[in-house]
N, CA, C and O atoms as a Tinker XYZ file with bonds, in Angstrom:
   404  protein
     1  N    -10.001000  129.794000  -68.976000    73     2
     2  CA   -11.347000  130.227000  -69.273000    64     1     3
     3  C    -11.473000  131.738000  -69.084000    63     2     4     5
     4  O    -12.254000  132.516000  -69.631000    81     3
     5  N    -10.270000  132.029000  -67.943000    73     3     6
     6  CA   -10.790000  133.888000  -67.959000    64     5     7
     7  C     -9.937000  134.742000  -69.529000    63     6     8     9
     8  O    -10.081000  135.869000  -70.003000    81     7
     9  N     -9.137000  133.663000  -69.907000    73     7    10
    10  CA    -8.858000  134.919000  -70.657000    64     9    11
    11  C     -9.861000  134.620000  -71.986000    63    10    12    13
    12  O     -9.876000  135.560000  -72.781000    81    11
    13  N    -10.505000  133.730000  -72.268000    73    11    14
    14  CA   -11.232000  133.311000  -73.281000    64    13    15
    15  C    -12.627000  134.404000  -72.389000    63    14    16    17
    16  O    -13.351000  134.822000  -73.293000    81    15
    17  N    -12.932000  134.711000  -71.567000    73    15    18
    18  CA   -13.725000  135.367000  -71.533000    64    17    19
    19  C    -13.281000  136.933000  -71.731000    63    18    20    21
    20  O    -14.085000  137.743000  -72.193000    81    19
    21  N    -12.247000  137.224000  -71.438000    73    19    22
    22  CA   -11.718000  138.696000  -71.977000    64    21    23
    23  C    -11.573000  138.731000  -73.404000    63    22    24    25
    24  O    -11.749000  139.810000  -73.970000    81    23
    25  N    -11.216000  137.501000  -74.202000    73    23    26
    26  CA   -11.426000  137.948000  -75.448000    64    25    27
    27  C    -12.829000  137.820000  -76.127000    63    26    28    29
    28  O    -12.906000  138.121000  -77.318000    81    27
    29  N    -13.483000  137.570000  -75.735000    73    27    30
    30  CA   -14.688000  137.448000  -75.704000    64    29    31
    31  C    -15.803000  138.314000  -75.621000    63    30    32    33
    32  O    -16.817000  138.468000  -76.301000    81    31
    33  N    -15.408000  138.759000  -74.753000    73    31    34
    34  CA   -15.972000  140.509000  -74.318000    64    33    35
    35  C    -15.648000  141.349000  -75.347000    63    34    36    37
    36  O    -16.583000  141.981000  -75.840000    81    35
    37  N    -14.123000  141.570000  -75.964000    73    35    38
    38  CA   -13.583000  142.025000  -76.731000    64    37    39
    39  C    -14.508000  141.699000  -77.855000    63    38    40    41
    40  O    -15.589000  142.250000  -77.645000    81    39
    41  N    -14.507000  141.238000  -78.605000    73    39    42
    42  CA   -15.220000  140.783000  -79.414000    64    41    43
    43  C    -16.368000  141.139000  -79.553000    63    42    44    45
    44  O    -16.606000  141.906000  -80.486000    81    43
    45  N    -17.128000  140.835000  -78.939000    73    43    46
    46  CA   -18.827000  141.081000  -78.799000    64    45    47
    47  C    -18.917000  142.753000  -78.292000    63    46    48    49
    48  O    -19.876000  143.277000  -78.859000    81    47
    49  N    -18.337000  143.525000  -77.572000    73    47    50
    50  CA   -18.316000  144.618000  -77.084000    64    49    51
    51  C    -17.459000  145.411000  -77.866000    63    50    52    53
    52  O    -18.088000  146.463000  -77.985000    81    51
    53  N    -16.576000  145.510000  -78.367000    73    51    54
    54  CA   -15.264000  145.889000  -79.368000    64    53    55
    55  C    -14.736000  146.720000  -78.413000    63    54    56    57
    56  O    -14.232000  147.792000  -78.747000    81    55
    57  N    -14.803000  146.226000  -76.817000    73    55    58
    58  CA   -13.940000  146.939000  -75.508000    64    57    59
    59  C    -13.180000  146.202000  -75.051000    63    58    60    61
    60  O    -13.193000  145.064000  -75.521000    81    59
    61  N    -12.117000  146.541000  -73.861000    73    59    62
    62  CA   -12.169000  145.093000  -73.138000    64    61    63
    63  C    -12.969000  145.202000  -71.996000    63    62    64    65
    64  O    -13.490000  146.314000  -71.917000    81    63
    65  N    -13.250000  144.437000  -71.080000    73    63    66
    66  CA   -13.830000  144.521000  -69.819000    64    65    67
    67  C    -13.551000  145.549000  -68.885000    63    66    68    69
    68  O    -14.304000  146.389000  -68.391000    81    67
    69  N    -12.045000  145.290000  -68.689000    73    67    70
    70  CA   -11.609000  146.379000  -67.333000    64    69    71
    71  C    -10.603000  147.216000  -68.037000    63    70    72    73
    72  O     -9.807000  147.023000  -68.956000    81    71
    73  N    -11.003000  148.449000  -67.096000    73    71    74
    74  CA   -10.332000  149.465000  -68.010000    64    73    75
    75  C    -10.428000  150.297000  -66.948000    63    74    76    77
    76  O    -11.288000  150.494000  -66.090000    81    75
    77  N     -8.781000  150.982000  -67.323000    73    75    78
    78  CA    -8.847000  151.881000  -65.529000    64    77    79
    79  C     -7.812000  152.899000  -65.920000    63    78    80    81
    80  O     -7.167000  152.534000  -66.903000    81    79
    81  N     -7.548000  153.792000  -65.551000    73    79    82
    82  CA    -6.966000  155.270000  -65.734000    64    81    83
    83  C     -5.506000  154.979000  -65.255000    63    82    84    85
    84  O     -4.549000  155.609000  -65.707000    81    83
    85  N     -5.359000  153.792000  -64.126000    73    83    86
    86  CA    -4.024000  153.588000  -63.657000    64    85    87
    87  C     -4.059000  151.942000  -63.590000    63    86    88    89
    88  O     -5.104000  151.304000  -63.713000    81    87
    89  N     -2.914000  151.416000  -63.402000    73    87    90
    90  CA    -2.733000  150.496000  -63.083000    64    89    91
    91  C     -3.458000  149.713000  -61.565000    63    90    92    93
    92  O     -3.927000  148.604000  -61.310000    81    91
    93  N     -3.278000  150.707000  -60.970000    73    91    94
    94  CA    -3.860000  150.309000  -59.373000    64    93    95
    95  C     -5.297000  149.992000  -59.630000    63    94    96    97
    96  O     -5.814000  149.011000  -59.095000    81    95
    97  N     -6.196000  151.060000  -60.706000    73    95    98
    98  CA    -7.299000  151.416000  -60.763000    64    97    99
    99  C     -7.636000  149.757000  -61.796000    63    98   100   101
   100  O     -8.364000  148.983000  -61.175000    81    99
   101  N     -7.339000  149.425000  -62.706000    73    99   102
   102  CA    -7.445000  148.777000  -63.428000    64   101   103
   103  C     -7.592000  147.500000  -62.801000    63   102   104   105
   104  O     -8.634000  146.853000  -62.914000    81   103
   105  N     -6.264000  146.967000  -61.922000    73   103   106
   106  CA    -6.053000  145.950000  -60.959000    64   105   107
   107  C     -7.364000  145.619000  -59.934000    63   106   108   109
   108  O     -7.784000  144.613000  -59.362000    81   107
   109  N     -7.722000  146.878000  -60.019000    73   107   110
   110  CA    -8.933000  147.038000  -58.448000    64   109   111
   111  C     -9.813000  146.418000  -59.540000    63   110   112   113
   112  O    -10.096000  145.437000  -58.853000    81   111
   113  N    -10.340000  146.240000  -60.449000    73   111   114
   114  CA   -11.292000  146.276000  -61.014000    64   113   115
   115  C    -11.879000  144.703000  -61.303000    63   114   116   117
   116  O    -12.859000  143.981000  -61.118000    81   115
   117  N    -10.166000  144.747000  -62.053000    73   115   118
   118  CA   -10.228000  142.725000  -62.163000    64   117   119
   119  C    -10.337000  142.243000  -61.194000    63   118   120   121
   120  O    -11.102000  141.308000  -61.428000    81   119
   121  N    -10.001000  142.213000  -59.823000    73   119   122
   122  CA   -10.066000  141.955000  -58.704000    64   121   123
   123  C    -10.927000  141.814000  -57.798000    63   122   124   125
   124  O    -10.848000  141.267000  -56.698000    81   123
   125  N    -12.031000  142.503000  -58.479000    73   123   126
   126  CA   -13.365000  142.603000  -57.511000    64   125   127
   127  C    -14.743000  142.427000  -58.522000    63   126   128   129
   128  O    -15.958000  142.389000  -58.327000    81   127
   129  N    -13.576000  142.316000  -60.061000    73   127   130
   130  CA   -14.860000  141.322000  -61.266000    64   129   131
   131  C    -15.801000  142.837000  -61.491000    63   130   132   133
   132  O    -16.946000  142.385000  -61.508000    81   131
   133  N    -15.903000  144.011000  -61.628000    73   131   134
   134  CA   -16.484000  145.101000  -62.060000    64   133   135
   135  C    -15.964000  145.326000  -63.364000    63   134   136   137
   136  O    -14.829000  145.585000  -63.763000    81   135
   137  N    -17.431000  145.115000  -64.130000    73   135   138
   138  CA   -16.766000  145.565000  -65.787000    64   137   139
   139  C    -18.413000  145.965000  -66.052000    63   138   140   141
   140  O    -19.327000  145.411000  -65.442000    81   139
   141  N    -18.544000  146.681000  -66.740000    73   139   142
   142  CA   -20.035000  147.496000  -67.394000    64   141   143
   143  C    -20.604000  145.980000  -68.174000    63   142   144   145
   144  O    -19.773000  145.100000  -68.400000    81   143
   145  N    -21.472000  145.860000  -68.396000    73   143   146
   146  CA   -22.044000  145.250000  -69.242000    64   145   147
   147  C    -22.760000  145.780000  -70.323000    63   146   148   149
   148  O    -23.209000  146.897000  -70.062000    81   147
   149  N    -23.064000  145.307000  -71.618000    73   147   150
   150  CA   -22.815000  146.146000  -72.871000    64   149   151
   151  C    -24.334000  145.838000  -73.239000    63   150   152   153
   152  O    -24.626000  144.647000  -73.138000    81   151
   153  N    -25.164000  146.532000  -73.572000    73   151   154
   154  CA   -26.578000  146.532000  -74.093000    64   153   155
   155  C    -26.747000  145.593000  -75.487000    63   154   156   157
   156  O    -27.651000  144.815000  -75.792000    81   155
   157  N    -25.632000  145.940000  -76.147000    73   155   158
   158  CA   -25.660000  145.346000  -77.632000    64   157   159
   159  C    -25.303000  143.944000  -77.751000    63   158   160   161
   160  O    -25.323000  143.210000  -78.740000    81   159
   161  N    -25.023000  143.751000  -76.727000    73   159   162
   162  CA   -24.800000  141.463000  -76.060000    64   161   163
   163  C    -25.898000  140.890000  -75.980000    63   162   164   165
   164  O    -26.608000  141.369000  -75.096000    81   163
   165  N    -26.292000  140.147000  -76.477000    73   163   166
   166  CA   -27.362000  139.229000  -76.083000    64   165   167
   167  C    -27.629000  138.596000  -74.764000    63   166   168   169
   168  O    -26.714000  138.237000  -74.023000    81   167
   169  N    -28.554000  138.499000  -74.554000    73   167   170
   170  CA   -28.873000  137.641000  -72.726000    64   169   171
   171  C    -27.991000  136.541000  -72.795000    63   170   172   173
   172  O    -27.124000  136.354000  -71.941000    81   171
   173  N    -28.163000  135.832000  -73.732000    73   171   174
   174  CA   -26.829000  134.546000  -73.595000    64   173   175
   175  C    -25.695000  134.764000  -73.837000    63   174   176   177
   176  O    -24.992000  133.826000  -74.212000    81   175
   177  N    -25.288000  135.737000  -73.737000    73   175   178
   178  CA   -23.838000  136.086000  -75.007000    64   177   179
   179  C    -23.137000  137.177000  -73.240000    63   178   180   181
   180  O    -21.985000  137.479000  -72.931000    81   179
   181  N    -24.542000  137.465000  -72.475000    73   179   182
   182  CA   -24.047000  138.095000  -71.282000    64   181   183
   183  C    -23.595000  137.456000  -70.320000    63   182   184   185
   184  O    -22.693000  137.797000  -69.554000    81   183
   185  N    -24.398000  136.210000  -70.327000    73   183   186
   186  CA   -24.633000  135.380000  -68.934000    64   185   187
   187  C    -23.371000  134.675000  -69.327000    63   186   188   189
   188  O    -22.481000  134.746000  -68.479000    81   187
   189  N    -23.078000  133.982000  -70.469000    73   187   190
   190  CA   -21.805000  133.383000  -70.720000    64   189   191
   191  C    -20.718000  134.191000  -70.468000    63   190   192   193
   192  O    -19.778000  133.455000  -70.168000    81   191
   193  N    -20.342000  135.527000  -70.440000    73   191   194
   194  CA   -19.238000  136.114000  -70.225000    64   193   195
   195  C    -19.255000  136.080000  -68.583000    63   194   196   197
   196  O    -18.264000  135.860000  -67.887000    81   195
   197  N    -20.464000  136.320000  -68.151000    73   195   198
   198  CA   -20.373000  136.175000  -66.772000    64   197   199
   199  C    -19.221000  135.212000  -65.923000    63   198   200   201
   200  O    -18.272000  135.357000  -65.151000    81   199
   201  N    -20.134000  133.925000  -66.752000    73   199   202
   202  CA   -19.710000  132.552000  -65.872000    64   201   203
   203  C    -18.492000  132.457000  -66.154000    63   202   204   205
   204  O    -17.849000  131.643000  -65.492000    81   203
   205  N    -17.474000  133.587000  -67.672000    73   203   206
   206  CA   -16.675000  132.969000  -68.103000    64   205   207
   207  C    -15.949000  134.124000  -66.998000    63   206   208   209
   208  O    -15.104000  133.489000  -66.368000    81   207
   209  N    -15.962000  135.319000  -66.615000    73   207   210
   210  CA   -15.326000  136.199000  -66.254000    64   209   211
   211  C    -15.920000  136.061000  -64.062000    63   210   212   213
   212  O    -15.957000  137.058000  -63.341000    81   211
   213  N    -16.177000  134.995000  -63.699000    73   211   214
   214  CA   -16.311000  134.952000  -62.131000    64   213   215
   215  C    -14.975000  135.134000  -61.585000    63   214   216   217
   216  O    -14.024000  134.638000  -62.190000    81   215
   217  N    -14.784000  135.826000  -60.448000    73   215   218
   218  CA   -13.509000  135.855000  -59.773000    64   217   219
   219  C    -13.487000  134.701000  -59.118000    63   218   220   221
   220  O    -12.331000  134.344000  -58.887000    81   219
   221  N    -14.073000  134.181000  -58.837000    73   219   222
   222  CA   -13.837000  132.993000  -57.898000    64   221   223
   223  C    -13.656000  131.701000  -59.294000    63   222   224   225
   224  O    -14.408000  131.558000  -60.258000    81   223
   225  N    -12.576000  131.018000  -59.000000    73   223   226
   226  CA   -12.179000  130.427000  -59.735000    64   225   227
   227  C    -12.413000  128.923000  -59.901000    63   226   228   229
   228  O    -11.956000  128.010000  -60.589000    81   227
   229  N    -13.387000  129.102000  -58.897000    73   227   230
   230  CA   -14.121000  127.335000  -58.339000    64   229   231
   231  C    -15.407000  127.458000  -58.834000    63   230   232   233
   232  O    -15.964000  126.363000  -58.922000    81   231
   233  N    -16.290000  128.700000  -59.302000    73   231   234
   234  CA   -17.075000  128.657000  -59.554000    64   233   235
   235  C    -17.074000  129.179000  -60.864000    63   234   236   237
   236  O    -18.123000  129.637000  -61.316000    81   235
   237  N    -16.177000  129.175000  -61.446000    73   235   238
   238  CA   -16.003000  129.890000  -62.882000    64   237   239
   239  C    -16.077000  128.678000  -64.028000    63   238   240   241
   240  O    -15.615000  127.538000  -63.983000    81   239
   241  N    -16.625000  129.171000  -64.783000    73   239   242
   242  CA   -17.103000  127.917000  -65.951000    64   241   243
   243  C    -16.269000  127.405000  -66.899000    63   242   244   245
   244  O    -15.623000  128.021000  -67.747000    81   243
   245  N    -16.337000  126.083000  -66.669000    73   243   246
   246  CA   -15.580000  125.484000  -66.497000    64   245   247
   247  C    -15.483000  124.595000  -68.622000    63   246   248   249
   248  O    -16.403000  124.099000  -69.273000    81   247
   249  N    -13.797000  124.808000  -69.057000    73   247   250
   250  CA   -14.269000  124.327000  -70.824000    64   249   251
   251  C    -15.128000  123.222000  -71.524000    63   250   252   253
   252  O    -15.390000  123.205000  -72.727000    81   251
   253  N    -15.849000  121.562000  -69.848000    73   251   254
   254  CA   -16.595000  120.668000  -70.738000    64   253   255
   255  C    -18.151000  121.011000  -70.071000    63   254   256   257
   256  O    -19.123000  120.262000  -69.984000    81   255
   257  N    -17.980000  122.553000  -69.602000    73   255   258
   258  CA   -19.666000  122.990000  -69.495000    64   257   259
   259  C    -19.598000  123.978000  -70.859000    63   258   260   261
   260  O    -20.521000  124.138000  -71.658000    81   259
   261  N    -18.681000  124.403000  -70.898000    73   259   262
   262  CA   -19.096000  125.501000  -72.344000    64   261   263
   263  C    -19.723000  125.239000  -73.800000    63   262   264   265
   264  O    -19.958000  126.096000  -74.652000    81   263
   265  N    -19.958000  123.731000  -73.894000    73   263   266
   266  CA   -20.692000  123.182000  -75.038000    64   265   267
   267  C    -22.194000  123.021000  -74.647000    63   266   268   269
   268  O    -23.121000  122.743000  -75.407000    81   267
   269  N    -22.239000  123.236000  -73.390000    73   267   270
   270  CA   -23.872000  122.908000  -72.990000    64   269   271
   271  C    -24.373000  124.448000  -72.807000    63   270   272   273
   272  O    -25.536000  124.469000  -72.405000    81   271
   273  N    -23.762000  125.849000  -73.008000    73   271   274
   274  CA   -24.002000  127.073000  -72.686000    64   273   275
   275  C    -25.098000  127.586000  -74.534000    63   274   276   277
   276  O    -24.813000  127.437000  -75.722000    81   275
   277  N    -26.314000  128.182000  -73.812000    73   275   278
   278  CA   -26.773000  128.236000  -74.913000    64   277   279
   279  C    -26.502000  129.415000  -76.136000    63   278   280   281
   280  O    -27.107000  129.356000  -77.207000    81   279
   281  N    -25.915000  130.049000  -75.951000    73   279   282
   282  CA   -25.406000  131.063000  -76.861000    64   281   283
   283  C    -24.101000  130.280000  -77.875000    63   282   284   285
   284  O    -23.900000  130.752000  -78.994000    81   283
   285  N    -23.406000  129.281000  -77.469000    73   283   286
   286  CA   -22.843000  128.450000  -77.866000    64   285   287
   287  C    -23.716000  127.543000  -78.581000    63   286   288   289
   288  O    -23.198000  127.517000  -79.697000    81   287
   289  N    -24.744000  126.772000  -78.614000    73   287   290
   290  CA   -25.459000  126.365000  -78.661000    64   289   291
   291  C    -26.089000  127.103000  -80.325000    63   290   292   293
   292  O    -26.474000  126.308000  -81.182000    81   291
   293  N    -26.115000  128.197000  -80.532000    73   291   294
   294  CA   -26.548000  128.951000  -81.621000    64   293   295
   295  C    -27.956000  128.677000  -82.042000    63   294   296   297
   296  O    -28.416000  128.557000  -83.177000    81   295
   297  N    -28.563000  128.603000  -80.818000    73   295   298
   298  CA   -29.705000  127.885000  -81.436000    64   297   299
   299  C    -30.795000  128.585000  -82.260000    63   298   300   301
   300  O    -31.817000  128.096000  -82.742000    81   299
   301  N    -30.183000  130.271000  -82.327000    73   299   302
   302  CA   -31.420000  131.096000  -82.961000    64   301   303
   303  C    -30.487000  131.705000  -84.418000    63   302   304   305
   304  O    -30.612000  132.752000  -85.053000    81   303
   305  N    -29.600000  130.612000  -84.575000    73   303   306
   306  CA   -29.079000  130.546000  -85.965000    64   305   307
   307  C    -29.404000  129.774000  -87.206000    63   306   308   309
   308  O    -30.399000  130.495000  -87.280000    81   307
   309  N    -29.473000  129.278000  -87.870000    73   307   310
   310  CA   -29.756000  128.601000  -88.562000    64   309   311
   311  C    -28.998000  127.950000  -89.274000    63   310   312   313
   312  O    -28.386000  128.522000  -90.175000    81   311
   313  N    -28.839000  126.479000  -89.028000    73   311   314
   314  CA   -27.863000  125.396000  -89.597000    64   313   315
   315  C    -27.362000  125.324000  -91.078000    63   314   316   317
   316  O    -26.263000  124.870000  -91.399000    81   315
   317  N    -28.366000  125.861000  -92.007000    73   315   318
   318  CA   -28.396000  126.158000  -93.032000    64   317   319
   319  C    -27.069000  126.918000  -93.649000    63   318   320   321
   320  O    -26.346000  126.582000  -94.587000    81   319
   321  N    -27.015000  128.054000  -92.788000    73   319   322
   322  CA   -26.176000  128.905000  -93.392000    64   321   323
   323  C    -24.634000  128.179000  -93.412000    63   322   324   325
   324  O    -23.706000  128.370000  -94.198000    81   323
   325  N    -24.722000  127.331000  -92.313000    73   323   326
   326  CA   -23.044000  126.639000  -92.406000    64   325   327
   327  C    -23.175000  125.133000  -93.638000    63   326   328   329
   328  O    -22.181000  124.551000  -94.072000    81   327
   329  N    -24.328000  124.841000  -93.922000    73   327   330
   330  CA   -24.202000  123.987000  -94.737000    64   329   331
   331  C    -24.295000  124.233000  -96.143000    63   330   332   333
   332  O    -24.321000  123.371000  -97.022000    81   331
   333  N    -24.357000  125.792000  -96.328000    73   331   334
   334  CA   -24.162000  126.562000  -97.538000    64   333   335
   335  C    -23.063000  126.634000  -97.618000    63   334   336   337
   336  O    -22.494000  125.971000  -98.485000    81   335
   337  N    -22.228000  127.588000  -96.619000    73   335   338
   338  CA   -21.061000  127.934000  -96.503000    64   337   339
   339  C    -19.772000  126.646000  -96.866000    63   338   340   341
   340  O    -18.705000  126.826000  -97.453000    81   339
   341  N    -20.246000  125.525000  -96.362000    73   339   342
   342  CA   -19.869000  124.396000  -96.658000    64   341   343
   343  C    -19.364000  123.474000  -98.424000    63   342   344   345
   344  O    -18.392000  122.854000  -98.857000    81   343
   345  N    -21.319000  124.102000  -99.143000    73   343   346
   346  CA   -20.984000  123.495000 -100.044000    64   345   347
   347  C    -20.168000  124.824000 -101.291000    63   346   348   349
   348  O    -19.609000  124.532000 -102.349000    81   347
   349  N    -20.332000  126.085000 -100.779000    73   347   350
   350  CA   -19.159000  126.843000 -101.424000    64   349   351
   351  C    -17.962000  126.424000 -101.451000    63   350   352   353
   352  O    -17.198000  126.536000 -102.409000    81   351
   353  N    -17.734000  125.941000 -100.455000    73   351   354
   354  CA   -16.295000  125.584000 -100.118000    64   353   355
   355  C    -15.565000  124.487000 -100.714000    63   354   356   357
   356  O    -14.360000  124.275000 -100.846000    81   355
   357  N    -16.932000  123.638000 -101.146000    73   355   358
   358  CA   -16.438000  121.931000 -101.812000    64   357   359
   359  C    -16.447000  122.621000 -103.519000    63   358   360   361
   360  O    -15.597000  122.262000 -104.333000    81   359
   361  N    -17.570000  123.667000 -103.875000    73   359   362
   362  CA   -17.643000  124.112000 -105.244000    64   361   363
   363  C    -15.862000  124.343000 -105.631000    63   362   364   365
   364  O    -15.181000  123.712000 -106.439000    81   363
   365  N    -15.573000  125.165000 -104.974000    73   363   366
   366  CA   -13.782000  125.873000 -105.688000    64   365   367
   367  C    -12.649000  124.881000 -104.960000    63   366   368   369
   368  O    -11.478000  125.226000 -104.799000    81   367
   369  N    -13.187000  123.614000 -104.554000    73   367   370
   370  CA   -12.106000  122.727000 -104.454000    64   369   371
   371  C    -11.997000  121.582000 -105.163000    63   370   372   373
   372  O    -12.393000  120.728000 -104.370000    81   371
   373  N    -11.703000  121.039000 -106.175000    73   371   374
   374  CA   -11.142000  119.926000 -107.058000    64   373   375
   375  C    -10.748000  118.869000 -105.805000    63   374   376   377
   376  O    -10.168000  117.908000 -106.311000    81   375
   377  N    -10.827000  118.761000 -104.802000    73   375   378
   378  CA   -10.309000  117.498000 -104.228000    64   377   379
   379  C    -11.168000  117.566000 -103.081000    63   378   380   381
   380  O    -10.989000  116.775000 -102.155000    81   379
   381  N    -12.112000  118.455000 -103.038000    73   379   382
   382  CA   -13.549000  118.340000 -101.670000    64   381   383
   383  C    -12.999000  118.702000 -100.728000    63   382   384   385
   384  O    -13.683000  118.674000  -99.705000    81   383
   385  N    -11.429000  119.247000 -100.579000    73   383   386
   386  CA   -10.939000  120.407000  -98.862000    64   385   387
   387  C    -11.027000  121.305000  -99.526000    63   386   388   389
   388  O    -10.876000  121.294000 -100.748000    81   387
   389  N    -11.392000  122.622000  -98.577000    73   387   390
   390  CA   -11.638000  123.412000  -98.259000    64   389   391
   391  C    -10.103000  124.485000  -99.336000    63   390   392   393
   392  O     -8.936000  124.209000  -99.056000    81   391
   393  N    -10.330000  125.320000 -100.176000    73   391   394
   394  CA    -9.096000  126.082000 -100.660000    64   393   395
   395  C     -8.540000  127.000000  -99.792000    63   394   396   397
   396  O     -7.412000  127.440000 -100.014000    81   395
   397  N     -9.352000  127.436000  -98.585000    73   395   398
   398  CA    -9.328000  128.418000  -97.943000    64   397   399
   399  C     -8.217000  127.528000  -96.884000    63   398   400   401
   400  O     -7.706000  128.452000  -96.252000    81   399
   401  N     -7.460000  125.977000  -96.264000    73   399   402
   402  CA    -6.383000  125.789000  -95.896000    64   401   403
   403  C     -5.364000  125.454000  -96.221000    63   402   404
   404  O     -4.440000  125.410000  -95.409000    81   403
């Protein structure tokens, strides 16, 4: 789960989390869970990196809570767009899979 939260960060931030001038410096960082948090993340998109990036590894969130996390959840998306995306996908296939595998 931590490295799914480092790529994660990556992603949403186009940084990684810890980032340090030296190795020692870098190490100190992961180690004590200090990483900036990025303005351009959403409140859910923050709190999930959180739970995904805890040092403590008993309290770190855990992969059959990550379907109940609401940024996962997409709930201020709209279902629509994947059931468009969907029927593009059946349009340029002669046998209803997807051409794109």
């Amino acid at each position: 789960m931590w490295a799914l939260g480092i790529l994660l960060y990556a992603l949403l931030a186009g940084t990684f989390p810890f980032r340090g001038q030296s190795e020692k410096e870098l190490y100190g960082k992961i180690i004590r869970g200090r990483y900036r948090e990025v303005d351009m993340m959403s409140r859910d998109a923050s709190h999930l990196v959180q739970k995904m990036l805890n040092i403590d590894c008993r309290l770190r969130l855990k992969a059959c809570d990550l379907i109940r996390e609401p940024w996962i959840k997409c709930k201020d998306l709209p279902l629509s767009i994947f059931e468009t995306a969907g029927g593009v996908f059946r349009a340029h296939s002669s046998d209803g899979r997807s051409s794109l595998s």
